[in-house]
N, C-alpha and C positions, 0 to 999 in steps of 0.2 A: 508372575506375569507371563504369559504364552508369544511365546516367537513370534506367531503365528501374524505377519503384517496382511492378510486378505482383505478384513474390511476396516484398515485404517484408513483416515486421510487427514489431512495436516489442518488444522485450524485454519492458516492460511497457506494455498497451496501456490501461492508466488513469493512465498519465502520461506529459509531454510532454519527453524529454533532449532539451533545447537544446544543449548540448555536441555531440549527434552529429549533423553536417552532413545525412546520408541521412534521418534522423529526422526533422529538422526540414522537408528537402523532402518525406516523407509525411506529417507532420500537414499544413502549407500545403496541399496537394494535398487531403489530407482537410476540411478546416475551411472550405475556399476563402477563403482571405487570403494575402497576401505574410507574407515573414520579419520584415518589421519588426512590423508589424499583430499576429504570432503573439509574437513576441518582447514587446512590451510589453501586452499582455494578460498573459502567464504572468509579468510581475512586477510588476502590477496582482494579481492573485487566485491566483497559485501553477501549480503544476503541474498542478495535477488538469487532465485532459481536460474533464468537463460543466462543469466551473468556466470554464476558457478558451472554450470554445462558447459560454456564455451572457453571457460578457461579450464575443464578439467580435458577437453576434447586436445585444447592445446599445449597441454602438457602430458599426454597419454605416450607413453613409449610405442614408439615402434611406427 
């Protein structure tokens, strides 16, 4: 399978499948966080996309 996220997009792009490996490397890619940082956000506050963004916003160091 190629790295390569250019012309993926999520099934649903207002929620985050953690189940699907590709997935998960284009939201990290999107959000700019690792897998774990995305991973315990989205069960911290759920799936939702803006949900996950504003809590990874608010726990971003610095």
């Amino acid at each position: 399978m190629s790295d390569d996220l250019a012309h993926f997009h999520p099934l649903d792009p207002g929620r985050i499948n953690t189940l699907d490996p590709v997935e998960l490397r284009y939201w990290c890619r999107q959000l700019k966080c690792n897998e774990t940082q995305l991973r315990q956000a989205v069960i911290k506050v759920g799936d939702h996309v803006t949900a996950v963004r504003n809590q990874l916003v608010t726990t971003a160091p610095g």
